[in-house]
Z-matrix of the N, CA and C atoms (Angstrom, degrees):
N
C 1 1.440
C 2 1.533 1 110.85
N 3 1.421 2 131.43 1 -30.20
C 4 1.154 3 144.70 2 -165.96
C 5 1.629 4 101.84 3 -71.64
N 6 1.737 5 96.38 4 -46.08
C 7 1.410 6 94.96 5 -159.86
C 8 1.946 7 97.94 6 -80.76
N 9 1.367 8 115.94 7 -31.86
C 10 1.386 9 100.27 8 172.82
C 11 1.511 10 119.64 9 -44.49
N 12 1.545 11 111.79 10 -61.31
C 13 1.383 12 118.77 11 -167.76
C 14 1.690 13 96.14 12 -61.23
N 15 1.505 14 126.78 13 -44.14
C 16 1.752 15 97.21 14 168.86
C 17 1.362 16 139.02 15 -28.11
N 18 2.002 17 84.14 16 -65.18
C 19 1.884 18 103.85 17 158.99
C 20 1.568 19 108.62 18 -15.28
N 21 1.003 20 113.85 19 -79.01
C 22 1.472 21 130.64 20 -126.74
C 23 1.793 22 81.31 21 -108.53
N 24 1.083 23 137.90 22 -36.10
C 25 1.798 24 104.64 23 145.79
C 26 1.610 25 137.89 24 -57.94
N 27 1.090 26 90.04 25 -13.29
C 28 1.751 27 105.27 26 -178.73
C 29 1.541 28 105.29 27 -81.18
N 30 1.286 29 103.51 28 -29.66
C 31 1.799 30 110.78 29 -171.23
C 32 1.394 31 109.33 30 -85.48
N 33 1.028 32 101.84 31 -14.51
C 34 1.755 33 102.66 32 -171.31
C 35 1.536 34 99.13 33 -129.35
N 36 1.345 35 118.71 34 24.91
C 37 1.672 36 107.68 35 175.13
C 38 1.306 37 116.91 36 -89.65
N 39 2.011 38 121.38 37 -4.11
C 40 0.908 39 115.19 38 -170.26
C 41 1.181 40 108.62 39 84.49
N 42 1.439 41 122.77 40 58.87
C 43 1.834 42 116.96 41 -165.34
C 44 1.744 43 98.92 42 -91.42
N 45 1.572 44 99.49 43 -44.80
C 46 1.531 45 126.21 44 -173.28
C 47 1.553 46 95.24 45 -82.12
N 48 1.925 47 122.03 46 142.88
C 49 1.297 48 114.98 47 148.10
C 50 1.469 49 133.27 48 -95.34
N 51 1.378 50 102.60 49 174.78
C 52 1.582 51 95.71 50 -173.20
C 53 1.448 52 129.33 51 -49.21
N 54 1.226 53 108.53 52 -26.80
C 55 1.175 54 133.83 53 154.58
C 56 1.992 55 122.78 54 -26.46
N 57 1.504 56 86.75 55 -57.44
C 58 1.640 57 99.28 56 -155.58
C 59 1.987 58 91.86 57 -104.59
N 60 1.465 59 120.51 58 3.83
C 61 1.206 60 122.96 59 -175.73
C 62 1.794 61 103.94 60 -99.49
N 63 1.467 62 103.34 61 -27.68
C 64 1.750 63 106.68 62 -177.45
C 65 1.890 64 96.80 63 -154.11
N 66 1.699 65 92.03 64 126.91
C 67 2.034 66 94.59 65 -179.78
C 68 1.751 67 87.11 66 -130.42
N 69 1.349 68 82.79 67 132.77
C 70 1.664 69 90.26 68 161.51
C 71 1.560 70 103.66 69 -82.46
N 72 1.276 71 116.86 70 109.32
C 73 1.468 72 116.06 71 -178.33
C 74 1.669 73 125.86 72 -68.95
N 75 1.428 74 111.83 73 -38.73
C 76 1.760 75 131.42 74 176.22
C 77 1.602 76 99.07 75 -161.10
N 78 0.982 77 109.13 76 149.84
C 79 1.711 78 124.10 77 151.85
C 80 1.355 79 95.88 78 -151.85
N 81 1.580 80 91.10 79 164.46
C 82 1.852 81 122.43 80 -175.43
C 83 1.207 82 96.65 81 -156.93
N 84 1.139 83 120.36 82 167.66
C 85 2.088 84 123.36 83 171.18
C 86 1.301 85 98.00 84 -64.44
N 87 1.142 86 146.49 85 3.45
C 88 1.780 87 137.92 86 -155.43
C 89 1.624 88 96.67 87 -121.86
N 90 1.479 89 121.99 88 -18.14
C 91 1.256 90 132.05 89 -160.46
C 92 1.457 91 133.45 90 152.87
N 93 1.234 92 104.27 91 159.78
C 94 2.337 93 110.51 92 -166.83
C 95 1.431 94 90.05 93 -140.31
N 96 1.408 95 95.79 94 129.49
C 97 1.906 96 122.90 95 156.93
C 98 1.774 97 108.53 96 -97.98
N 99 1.131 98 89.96 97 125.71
C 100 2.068 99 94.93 98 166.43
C 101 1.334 100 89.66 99 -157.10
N 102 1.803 101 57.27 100 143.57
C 103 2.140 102 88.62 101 -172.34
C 104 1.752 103 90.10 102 -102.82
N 105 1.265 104 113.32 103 135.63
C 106 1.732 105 124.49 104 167.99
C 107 1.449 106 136.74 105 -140.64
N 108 1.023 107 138.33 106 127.64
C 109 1.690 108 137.25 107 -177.41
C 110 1.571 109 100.11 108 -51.82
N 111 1.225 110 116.87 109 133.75
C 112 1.093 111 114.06 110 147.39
C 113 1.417 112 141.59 111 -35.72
N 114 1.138 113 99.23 112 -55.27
C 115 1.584 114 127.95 113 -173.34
C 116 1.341 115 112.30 114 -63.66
N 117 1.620 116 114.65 115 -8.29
C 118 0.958 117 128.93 116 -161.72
C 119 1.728 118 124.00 117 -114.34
N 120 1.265 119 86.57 118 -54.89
C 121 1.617 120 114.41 119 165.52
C 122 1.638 121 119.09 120 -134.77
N 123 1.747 122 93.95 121 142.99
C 124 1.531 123 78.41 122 178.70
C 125 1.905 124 116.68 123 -117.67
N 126 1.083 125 112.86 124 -179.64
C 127 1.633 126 122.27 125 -157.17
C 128 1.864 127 103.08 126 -49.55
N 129 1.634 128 104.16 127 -37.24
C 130 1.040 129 117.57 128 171.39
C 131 2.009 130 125.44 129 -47.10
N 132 1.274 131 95.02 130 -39.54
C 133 1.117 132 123.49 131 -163.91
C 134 1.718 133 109.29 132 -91.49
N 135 0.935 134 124.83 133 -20.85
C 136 1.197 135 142.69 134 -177.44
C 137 1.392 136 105.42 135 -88.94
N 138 1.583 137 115.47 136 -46.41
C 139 1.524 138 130.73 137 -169.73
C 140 1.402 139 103.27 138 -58.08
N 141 1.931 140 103.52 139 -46.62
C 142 1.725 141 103.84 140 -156.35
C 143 1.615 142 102.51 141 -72.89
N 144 1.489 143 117.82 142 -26.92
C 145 1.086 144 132.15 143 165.72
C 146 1.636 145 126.57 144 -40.48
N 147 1.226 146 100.49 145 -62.76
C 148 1.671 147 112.99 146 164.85
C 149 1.411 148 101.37 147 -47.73
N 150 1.312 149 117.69 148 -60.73
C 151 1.400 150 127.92 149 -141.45
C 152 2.001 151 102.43 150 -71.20
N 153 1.686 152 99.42 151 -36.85
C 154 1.507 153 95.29 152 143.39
C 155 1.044 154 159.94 153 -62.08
N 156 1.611 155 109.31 154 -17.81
C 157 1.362 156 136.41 155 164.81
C 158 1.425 157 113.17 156 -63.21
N 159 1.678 158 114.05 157 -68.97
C 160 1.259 159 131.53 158 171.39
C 161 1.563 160 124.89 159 -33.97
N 162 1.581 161 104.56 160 -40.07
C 163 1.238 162 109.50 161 -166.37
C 164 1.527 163 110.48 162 -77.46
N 165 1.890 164 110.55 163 -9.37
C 166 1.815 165 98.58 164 -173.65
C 167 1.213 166 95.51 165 -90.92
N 168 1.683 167 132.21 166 19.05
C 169 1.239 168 121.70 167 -173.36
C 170 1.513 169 88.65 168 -124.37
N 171 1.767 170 130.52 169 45.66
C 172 1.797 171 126.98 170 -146.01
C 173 1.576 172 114.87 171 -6.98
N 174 1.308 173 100.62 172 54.90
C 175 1.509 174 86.37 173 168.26
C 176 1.714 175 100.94 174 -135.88
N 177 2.089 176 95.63 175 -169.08
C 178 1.405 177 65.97 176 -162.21
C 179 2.050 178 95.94 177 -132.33
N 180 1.172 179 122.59 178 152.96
C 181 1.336 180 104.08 179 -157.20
C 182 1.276 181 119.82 180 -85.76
N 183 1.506 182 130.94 181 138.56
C 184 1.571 183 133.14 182 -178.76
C 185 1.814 184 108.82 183 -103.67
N 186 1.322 185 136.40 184 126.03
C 187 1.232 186 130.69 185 152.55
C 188 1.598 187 99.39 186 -49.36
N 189 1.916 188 94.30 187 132.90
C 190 1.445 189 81.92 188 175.10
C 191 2.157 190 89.82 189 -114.71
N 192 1.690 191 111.33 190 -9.24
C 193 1.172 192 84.94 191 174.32
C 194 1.969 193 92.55 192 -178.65
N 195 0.758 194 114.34 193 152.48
C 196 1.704 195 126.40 194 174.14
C 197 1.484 196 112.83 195 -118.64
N 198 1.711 197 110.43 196 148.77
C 199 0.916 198 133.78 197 145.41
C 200 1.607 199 145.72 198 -146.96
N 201 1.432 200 98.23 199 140.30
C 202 1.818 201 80.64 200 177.90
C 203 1.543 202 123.24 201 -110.11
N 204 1.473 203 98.05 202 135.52
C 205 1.362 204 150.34 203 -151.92
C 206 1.525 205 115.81 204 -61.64
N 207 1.464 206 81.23 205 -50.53
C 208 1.915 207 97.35 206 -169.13
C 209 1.631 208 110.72 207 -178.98
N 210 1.073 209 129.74 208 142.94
C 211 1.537 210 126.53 209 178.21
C 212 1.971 211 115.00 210 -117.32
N 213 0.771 212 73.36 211 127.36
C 214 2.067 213 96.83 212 175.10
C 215 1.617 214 107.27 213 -94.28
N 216 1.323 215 85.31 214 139.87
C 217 1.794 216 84.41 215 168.83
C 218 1.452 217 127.87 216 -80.38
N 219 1.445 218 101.93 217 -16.92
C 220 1.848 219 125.01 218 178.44
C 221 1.363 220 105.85 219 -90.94
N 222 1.632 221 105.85 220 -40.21
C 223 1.686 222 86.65 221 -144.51
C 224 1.747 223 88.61 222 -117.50
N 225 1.130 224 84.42 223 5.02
C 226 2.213 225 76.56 224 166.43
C 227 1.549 226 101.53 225 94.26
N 228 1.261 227 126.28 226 -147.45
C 229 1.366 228 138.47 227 -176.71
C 230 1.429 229 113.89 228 -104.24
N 231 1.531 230 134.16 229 117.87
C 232 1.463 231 118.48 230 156.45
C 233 1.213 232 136.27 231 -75.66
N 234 1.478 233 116.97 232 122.91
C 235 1.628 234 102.81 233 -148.78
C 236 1.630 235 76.23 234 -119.89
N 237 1.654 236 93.96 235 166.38
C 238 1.457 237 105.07 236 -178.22
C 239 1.690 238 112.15 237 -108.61
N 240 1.013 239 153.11 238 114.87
C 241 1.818 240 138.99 239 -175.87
C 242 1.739 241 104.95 240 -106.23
N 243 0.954 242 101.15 241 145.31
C 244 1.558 243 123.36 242 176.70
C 245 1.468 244 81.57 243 -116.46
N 246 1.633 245 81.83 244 140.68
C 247 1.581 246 93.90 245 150.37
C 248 1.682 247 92.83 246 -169.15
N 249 1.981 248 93.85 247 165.66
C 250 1.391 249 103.54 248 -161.73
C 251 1.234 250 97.07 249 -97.95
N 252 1.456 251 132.03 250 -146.19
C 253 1.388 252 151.58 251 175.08
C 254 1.683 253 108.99 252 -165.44
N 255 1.330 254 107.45 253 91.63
C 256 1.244 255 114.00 254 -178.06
C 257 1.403 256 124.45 255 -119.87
N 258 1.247 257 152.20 256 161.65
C 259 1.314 258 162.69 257 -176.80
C 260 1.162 259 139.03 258 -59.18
C-alpha cells in the first residue's frame, strides 16, 4: 500500500513541466502540430484548442492525423496531432 501511494505521489508531484506536458510543435494559417502527455491532456482537449487556433484564421480545425511518440510510465503516451485549418 505504501509503495502504491508513493506511485501515485510521484505521478502527480509535477516531475515533468508544463512545458514538456504540452509543445506547440509548428503552426502556419494552413495548420498546428502539438506534441502532449496523455496523462496530461486529452485528444478532446487538444481539438478545442486547435479549433481555437483555427478559428482566428475563420476557419475551422480538422485532425488530419496522430501519432504516438513515446510512452512514460507516469505520464501516459506522448502523442503528436496534426491538424489542418480548413473552410
Amino acid at each position: 500500500m505504501r509503495w502504491a501511494i508513493l506511485l501515485v505521489a510521484i505521478g502527480l508531484c509535477g516531475c515533468g513541466t508544463a512545458d514538456d506536458e504540452f509543445r506547440v510543435l509548428s503552426y502556419t494559417p494552413a495548420g498546428i502540430e502539438y506534441s502532449v502527455w496523455t496523462g496530461a491532456h486529452s485528444r478532446e482537449v487538444v481539438a478545442d484548442m486547435a479549433q481555437q487556433y483555427c478559428q482566428r484564421e475563420g476557419k475551422k480545425a480538422q485532425i488530419i492525423d496522430s501519432e504516438v511518440a513515446e510512452k512514460h510510465i507516469f505520464k501516459g503516451s506522448r502523442v503528436v496531432y496534426r491538424f489542418n485549418c480548413v473552410s
